[in-house]
N, C-alpha and C positions, 0 to 999 in steps of 0.2 A: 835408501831401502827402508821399508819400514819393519818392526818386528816387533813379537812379542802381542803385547794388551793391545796397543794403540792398533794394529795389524786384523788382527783380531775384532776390534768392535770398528774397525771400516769394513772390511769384508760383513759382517752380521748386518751393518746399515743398508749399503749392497743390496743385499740379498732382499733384505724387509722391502726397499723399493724396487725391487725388481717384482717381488711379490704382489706391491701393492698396484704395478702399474699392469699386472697381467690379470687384473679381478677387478680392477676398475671398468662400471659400464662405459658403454661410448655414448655419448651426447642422444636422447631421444630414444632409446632403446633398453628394453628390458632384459638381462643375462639371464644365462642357466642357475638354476639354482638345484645343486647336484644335493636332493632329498631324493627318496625311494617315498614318495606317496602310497598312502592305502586305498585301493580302489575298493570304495563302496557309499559313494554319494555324499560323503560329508565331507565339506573344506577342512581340511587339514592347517593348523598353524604355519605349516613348514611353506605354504603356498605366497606367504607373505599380504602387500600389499598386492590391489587389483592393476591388471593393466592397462585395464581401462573399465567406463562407465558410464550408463544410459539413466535418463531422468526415469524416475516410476511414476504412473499414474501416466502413461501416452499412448494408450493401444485406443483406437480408433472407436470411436461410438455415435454413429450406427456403425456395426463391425465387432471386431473379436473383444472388445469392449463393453457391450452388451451382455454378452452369455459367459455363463459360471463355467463354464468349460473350457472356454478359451483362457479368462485370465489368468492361467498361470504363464500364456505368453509374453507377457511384461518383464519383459530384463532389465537387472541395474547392474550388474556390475561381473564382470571374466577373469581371471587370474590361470597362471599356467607356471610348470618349473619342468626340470629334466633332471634326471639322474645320467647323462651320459647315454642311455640305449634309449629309454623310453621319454612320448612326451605326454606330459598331464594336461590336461586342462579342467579348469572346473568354471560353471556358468550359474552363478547363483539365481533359483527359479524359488522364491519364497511360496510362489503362490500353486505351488503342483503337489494334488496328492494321484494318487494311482486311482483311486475310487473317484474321483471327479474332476480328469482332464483330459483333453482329447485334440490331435494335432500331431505337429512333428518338427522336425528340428533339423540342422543344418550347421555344420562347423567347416567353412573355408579356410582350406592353409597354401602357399605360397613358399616357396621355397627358393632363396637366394637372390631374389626379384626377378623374377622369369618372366617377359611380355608375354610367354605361348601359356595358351590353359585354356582351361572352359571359358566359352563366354555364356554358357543357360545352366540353368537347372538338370540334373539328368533325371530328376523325377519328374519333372516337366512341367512345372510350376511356372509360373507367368513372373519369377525371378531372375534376371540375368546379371553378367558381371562386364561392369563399365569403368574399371580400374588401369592405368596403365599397367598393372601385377596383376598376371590372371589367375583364378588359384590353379595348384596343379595336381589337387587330393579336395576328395570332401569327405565326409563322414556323415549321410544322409540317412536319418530312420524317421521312426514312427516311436511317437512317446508309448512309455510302457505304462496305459493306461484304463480309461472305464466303459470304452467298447471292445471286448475280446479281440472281434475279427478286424477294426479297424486300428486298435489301437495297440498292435500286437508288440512293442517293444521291437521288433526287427528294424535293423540299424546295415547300413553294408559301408563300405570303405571303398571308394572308386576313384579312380586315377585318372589321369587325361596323358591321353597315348598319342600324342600328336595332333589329331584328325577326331578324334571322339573321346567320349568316357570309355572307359573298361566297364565290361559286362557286370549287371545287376545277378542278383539269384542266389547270393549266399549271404549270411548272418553273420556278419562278421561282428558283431559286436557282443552275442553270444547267449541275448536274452528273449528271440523271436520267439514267438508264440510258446513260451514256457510258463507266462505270469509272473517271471522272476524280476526283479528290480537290479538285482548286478549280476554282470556277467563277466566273459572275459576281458572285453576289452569297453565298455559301457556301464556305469551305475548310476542310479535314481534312487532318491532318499523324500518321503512326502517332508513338505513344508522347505527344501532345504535347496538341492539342484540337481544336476548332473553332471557324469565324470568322465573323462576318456582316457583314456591310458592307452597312446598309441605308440608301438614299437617303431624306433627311427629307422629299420630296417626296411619298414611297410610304407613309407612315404620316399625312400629315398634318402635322407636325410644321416648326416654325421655332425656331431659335436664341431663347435665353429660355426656352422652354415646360421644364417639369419633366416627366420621364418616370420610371415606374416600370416596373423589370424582374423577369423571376421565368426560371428556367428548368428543364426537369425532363424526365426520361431514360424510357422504358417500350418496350414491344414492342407488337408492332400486336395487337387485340383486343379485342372488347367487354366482358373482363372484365380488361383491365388498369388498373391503377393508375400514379401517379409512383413509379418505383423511386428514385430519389431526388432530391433540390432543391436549388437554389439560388434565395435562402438557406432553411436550413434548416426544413423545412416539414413539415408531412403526406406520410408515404410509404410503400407496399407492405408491408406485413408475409409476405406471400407470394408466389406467382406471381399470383395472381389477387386480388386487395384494392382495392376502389375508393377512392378516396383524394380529400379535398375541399381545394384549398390556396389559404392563408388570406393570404400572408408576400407582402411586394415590398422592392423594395429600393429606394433613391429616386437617379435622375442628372439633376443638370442641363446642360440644354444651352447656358446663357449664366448673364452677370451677373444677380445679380439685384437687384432694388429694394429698398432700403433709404431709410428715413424723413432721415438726412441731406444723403443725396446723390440727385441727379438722375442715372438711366443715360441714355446714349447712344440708348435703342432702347426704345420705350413700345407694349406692344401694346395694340389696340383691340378693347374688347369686341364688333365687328361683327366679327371676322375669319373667316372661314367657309373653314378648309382643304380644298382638294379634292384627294384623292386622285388618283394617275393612273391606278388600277385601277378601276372602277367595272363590280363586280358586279350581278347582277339582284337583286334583297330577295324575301324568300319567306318562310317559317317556316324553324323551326329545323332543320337537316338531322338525321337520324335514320336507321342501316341502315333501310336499304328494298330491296326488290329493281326498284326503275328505277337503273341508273347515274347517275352525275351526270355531263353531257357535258361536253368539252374535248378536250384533248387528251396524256391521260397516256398512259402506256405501253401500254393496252390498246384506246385507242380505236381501234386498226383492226380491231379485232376482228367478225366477222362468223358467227353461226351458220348451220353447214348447208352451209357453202363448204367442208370436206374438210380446214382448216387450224386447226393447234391452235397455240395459241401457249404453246410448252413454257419458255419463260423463266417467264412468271407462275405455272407448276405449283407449289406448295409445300408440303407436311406434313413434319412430324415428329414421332416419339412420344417426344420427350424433352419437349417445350414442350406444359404444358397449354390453350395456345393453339387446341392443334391433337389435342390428346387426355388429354382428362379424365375419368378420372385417370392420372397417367401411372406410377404405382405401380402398376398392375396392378389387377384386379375377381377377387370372391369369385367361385364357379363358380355361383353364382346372381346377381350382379352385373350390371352394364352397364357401358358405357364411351361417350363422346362422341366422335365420329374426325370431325374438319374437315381439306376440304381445301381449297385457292385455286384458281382459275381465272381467266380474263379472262371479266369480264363478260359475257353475250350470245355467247362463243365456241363451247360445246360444246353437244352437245344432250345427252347422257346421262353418268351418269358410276354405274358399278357396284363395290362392296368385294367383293373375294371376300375368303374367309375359307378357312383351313385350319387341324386341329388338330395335325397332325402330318406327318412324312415330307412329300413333294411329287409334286406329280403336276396333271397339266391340266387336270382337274375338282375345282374348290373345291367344301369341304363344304359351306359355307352362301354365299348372295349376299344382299347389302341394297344396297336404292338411298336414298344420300341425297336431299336437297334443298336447293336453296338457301333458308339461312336469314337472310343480311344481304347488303349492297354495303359495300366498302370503297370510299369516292371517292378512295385515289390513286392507284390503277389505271384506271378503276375495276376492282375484281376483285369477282368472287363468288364467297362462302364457302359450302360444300355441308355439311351436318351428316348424320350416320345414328346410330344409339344400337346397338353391339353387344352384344346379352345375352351373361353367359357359355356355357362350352363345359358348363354342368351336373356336371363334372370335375372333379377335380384336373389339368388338362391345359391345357399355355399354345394359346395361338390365335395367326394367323402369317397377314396379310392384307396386299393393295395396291391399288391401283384402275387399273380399267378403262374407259376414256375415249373416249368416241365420238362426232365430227362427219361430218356425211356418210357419206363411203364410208372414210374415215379411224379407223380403232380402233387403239388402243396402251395399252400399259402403263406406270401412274410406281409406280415401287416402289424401296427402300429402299438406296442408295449402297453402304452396309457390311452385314454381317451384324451383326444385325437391326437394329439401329437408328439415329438420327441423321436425315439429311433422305434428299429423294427425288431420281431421277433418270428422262430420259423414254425410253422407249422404244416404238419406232413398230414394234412385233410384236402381230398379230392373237392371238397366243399369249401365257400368263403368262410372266413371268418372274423368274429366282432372280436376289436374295435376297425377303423380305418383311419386314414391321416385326412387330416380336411383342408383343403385348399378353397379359401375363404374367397365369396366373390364379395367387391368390396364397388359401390358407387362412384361413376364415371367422373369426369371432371365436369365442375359447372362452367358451361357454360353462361354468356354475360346474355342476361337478358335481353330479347329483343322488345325495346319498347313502341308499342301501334306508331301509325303515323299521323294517327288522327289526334295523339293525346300530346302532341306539341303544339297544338293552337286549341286543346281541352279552355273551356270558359266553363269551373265546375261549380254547382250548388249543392253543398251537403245536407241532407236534410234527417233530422230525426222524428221519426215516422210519427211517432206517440204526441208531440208537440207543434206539428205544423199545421194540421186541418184537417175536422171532424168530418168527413164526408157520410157519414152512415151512423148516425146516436144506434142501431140494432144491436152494435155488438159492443158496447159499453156496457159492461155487466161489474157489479160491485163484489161479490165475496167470492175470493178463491185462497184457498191455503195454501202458501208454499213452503218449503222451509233452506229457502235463502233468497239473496245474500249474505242474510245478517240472524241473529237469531231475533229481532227485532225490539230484544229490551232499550225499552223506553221511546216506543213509538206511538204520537199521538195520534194518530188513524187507530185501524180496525186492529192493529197487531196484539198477541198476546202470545208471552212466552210459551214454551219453545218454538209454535208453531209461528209463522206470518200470515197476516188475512191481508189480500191486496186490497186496494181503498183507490176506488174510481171519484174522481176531482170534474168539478165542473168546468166548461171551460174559459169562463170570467174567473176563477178562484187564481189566490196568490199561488205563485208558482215557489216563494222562497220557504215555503214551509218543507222542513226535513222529512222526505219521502224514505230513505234509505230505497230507494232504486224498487219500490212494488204502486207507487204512488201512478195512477194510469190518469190521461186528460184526453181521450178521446181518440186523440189523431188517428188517423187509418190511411189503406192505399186508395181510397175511395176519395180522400180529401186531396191528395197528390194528383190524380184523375182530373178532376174539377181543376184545378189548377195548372195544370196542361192544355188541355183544351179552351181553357183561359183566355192561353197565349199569356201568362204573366210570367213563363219563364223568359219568351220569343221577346218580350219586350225590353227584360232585364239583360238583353244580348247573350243569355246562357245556351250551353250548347250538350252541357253530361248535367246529369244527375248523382251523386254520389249518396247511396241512402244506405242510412246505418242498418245494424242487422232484423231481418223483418221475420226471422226462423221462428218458430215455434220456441219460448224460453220463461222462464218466469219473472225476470225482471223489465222497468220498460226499456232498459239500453240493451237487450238481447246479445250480451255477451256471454249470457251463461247457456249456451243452448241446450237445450232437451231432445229436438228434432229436427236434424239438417233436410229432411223430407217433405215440412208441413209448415204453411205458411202460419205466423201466429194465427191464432183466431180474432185477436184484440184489433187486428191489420184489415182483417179480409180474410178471401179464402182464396184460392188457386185460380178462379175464376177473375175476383176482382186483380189479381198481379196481370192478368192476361191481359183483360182493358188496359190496365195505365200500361203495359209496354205497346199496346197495339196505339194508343196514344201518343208516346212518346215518340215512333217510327213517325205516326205522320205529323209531327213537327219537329223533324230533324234533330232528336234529341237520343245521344246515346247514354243507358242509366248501369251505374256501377254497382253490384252488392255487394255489401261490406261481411264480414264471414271470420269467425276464428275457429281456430283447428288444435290450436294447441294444450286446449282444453275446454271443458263442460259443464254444465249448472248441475246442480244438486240432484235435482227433481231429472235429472237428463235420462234417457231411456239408453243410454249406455253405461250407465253406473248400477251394480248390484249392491242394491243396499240391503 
């Protein structure tokens, strides 16, 4: 037997390893760490290290990558602790202030590796869950951010009750449409993250049980994706990419049992957690156009009573949310324009359209319709499909919204684009969104079939043969090419005086391009009728530019209308093609477009 000291410090050993082996984590797993966190958006020390962590700099571009709004979607890093009732989590979001972010958010939890849970979205987001662990809670809101009515901070807690989620319509997180940044059970801190503080009594959940977490960032829409995750998962490659994520991450909420040591706390496989929300069970929620009742931000909503509720108005043509595509449609194209509403609020809702200028008769009207419900308003999304304008011409539209005896207009904050704004005038009003029509695709040239056995002779008009000395004339002013210092012809600064050459003279003398030797279409003429192309076996003519221009290589044109005079005139191009025909000869003009001569009668000087 032992006694005394020696007794004494085996028993205190004892103890210390019993101690140490019932706080010891277990391989791969994060324990509770029984702190009392302060809910109000800032990591607290007590959170320790993260539990896991996502690369920065990976949100997709084209996508939520692109626009200042989105990137505070980029997660790196999730941390979580429990005090025994409650669980924290915090998701550090460096890039989120309240004035300039917009989107929503999603916290998947699991509980003791349950196979039964959600497998979609219940906001119904084109996110599903492809885990052997399905979650069996999420905490789905809306950032509390820099569009009032879309970015209302409403947050709900929803459970999976066998067969579906539990019913949307209440704020469970306790900052919906207040502008407040923390609330009961949610906080938001700019520059820093957000926080949940969920009671283990509201998931189910007691001390011991192991919980798995996932969390992932997107904007409201049936054709969103996870823009990105925590941990590292499946995510958007675009704005609209549905996305299946697979990844959790493991925390536990207590000691746990090991084959040496007896814990303190044994659960019993009868344990049967009851929630304290206790939704109706139904099938799996799906847009539909019934709302789902509660009481979100829309439910006072009433059609036919004269009152619109201009907070939940929302579009933008920057977000394909809301207009796909938001690049703009060929002029034979379409485009998709959504807009939000509250639910059951308006009775009509009309897009005028304009192509140009402004004025109080839109060129074209369409009426959308509601094509989904969003349950966290509930809001309803109205769709219409604009064809293009048939044009090269952008199109400039808003919409026209009428309850009762109540008509107004929401149209576009800034010129033209970004989100909307309401106005309660029977009349349109400036600005509108522009829905840009943009150039079709090119098409590959179809090249003649004649010009695969072309046998061509290029000729430049001014140096081949003088058919007519009449219009060889010596002094004209131009002023280009060149300003013509240091020309030994007729030039004299600033102006140039063209200089007609004989056509025995040296041709190597430096002309700067006003030096004239005769040639014309008259000398072409003669040489057709020749037959000294017919003999040289030619078949095209390729003749450089013969427009009206002041130089003799007619690339600076003056008048794509008027044949030079130095050529001919309209009468003599008539002979040489009526020539050309009757010796099977087809003749090319050469022509540039991409710019003008000086002297050009399109230029204001």
């Amino acid at each position: 037997m032992l006694t005394g000291y020696r007794a004494r410090t085996l028993l205190l050993v004892a103890a210390l390893l019993f101690s140490t082996a019932i706080m010891a984590p277990a391989g791969g797993r994060a324990e509770l760490r029984a702190v009392t966190a302060t809910l109000d958006g800032l990591r607290d020390a007590s959170y320790g290290a993260a539990l896991t962590t996502d690369p920065s700099g990976d949100l997709a571009n084209p996508g939520p990558g692109e626009w200042s709004g989105t990137l505070w979607s980029d997660l790196t890093a999730l941390y979580a602790q429990s005090d025994g009732t409650t669980l924290y989590v915090y998701v550090d979001l460096p890039g989120y202030t309240k004035a300039g972010s917009s989107g929503q958010i999603g916290l998947l939890i699991d509980r003791n590796a349950t196979t039964a849970g959600g497998t979609s979205d219940p906001w119904a987001n084109a996110i599903t869950f492809g885990a052997t662990y399905k979650p069996d809670a999420i905490a789905r809101g809306n950032l509390q951010g820099m569009n009032a009515g879309q970015d209302n901070g409403w947050t709900e807690l929803r459970l999976w009750q066998g067969s579906a989620w539990s019913a949307g319509g209440t704020d469970w997180g306790g900052i919906g449409n207040t502008g407040n940044q923390v609330g009961a059970r949610i906080a938001y801190a700019d520059g820093q993250g957000v926080e949940f503080a969920i009671p283990l009594s509201e998931i189910g959940a007691i001390a011991g049980d192991t919980l798995r977490l996932a969390f992932f960032t997107t904007q409201g829409g049936a054709g969103k994706g996870a823009f990105d995750t925590l941990p590292t998962d499946a995510q958007s490659t675009g704005w609209d990419t549905p996305t299946t994520q697979t990844a959790w991450v493991v925390f536990g909420l207590g000691p746990t049992p090991t084959p040496t040591v007896t814990p303190t706390w044994t659960p019993t496989a009868t344990r049967t957690p009851t929630p304290t929300v206790t939704p109706t069970a139904g099938p799996t929620p799906t847009p539909t156009l019934t709302p789902t009742p509660g009481a979100g931000p829309c439910s006072a909503a009433a059609m036919g009573d004269g009152a619109i509720n201009s907070v939940a108005l929302y579009h933008s043509n920057t977000q394909s949310a809301w207009l796909t595509p938001t690049v703009g449609i060929t002029p034979t194209g379409q485009a998709a324009v959504r807009l939000r509403t509250c639910a059951n609020d308006v009775q009509s809702v009309t897009i005028l359209v304009w192509t140009q200028g402004w004025g109080a008769t839109p060129r074209w009207t369409y009426t959308p319709t509601v094509v989904s419900i969003d349950p966290a308003g509930p809001y309803a999304i109205w769709e219409a499909t604009l064809p293009g304008p048939g044009t090269q011409i952008n199109q400039y539209y808003q919409f026209r919204i009428t309850d009762g005896a109540l008509t107004g207009h929401f149209h576009v904050q800034t010129p033209n684009s970004g989100t909307g704004v309401w106005a309660a005038s029977a009349s349109p009003v400036d600005p509108s969104w522009v829905l840009p029509t943009v150039a079709g695709p090119i098409l590959d040239y179809a090249v003649p079939s004649w010009m695969k056995d072309a046998v061509i002779y290029q000729i430049f008009p001014d140096r081949f043969r003088d058919g007519n000395s009449a219009n060889n004339y010596n002094a004209r002013t131009v002023y280009g090419p060149t300003t013509c210092n240091g020309y030994t012809g007729n030039g004299s600064a600033p102006a140039c005086v063209t200089h007609n050459h004989a056509w025995t003279d040296d041709v190597t003398q430096p002309g700067y391009g006003i030096d004239f030797f005769g040639g014309d279409l008259a000398g072409i003429t003669e040489k057709i009728n020749a037959g000294y192309f017919n003999d040289l076996g030619v078949n095209t003519l390729y003749l450089n530019p013969i427009f009206m221009a002041s130089s003799n290589h007619g690339y600076d044109t003056n008048d794509y209308f008027t044949i030079n005079d130095r050529f001919g005139t309209l009468a003599d191009f008539d002979a040489m093609m009526a020539a050309a025909n009757a010796h099977g000869l087809r003749v090319i003009l050469d022509a540039v477009f991409n710019h003008v001569g000086m002297d050009s009668r399109y230029i204001d000087k």
